[in-house]
N, C-alpha and C positions, 0 to 999 in steps of 0.2 A: 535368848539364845545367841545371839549376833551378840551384844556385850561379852557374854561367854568367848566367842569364838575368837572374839580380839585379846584375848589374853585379862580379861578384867575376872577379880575375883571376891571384891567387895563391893557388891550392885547393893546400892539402896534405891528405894519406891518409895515414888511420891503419888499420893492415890487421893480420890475423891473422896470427900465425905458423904456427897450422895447415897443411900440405900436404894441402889439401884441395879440390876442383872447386869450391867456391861461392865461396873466397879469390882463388883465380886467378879468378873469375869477374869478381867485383866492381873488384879493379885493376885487370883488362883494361877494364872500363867507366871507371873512371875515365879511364885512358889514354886511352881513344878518344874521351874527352868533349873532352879537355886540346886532341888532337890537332885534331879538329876544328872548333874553333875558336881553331886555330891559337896556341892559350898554349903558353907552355913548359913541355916535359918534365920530371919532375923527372931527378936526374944519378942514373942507378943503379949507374953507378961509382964513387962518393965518397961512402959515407956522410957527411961531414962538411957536404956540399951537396946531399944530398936534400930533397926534402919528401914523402918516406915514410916512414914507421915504424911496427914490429913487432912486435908481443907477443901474449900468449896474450886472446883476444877474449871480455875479462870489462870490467868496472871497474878493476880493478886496472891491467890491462893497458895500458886504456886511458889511465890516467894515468902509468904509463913512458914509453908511448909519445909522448903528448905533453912530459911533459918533456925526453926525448931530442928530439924536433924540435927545442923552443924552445932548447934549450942551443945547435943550430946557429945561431941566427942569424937564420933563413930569415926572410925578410918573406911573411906569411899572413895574409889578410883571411879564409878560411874554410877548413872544415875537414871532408873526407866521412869518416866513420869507419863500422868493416865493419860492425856493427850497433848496437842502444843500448846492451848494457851500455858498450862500447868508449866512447860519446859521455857516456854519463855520468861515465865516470871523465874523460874528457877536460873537460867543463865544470866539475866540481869543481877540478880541477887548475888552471885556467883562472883561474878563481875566487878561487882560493887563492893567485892570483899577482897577485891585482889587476887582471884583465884582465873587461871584463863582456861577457857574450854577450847577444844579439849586436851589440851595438855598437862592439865591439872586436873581436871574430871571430864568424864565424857556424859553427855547426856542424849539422852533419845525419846521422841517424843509419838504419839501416837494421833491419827487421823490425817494427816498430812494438809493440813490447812494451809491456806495460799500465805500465811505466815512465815510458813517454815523456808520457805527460797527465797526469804527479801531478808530475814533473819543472819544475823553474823556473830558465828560461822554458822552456816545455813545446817540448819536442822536436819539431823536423817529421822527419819519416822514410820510408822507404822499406815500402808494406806490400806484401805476398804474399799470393794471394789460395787464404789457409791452408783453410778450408772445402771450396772448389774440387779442390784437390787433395788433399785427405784422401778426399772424396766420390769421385774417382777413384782413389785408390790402393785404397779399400776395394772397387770396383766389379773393378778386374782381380786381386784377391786373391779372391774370392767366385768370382768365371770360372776363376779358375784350381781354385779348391777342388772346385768341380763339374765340374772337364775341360772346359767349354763353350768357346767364343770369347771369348780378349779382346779386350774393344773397342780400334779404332783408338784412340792416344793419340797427341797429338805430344810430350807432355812439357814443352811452351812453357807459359811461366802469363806473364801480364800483369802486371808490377808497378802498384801506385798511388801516387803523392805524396803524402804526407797532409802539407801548410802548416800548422804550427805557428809558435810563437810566436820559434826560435832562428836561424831565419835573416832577415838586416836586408838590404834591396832598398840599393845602397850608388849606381844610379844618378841616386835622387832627389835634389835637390840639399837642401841641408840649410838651417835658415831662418838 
């Protein structure tokens, strides 16, 4: 949505290979962002015309991943990857090809790791609001350890934005 919002209109993902709930989670949001304001899908019939791609969700990863997209072709003014190791490999990579974030692409990374503000340009990302849910995880493990009631939970947490320095508003006109 925030890549949305800054005027970006070819978002590629860079997603975990993991088969895991938070993986499928996260490209389901991207999709729905994509969908909803009616951009185009990426093709997830043709790898050769995606702008998805997949690897193991470190640094590393993320810079496979990014090389496999850029080798398609794909025109990509920004880029959601599943957390920040993933973004940092991908802005190195980026980097490395002569490409400057973000004025040439923007990137956004998720979970807000103590990476992302020593990172340059420091990373905007996706936080969880880690505390919150530690403080309840410990809450129904204690009820449960005393056999008492656990409290109602919904298990919903609220993500935060945190605006950093790597995504460029590409609506502004430029001087």
């Amino acid at each position: 949505e925030h890549l949305i919002q800054q005027g970006h209109h070819h978002i590629a993902y860079i997603g975990s290979d993991h088969h895991i709930e938070d993986t499928q989670q996260r490209q389901q949001g991207y999709l729905d962002a994509l969908a909803a304001h009616h951009l185009e899908k990426p093709n997830n019939g043709d790898d050769t015309q995606s702008s998805m791609a997949f690897a193991p969700p470190d640094e590393q990863g993320g810079e496979t991943a990014i090389n496999a997209l850029l080798s398609r072709n794909q025109k990509v003014s920004a880029i959601f990857c599943y957390n920040d190791g993933m973004a940092v490999g991908v802005i190195t990579a980026l980097t490395d090809k002569g490409y400057h974030v973000p004025e040439d692409v923007s990137v956004i990374g998720f979970d807000d790791s103590l990476v992302a503000r020593y990172l340059h340009p420091k990373l905007s990302t996706v936080r969880y609001p880690i505390a919150e849910m530690a403080t309840e995880a410990a809450e129904i493990a204690i009820s449960r350890l005393l056999h008492s009631e656990t409290p109602a939970k919904n298990g919903r947490y609220q993500p935060i934005l945190i605006k950093r320095d790597s995504v460029q508003n590409v609506n502004r006109s430029k001087p």
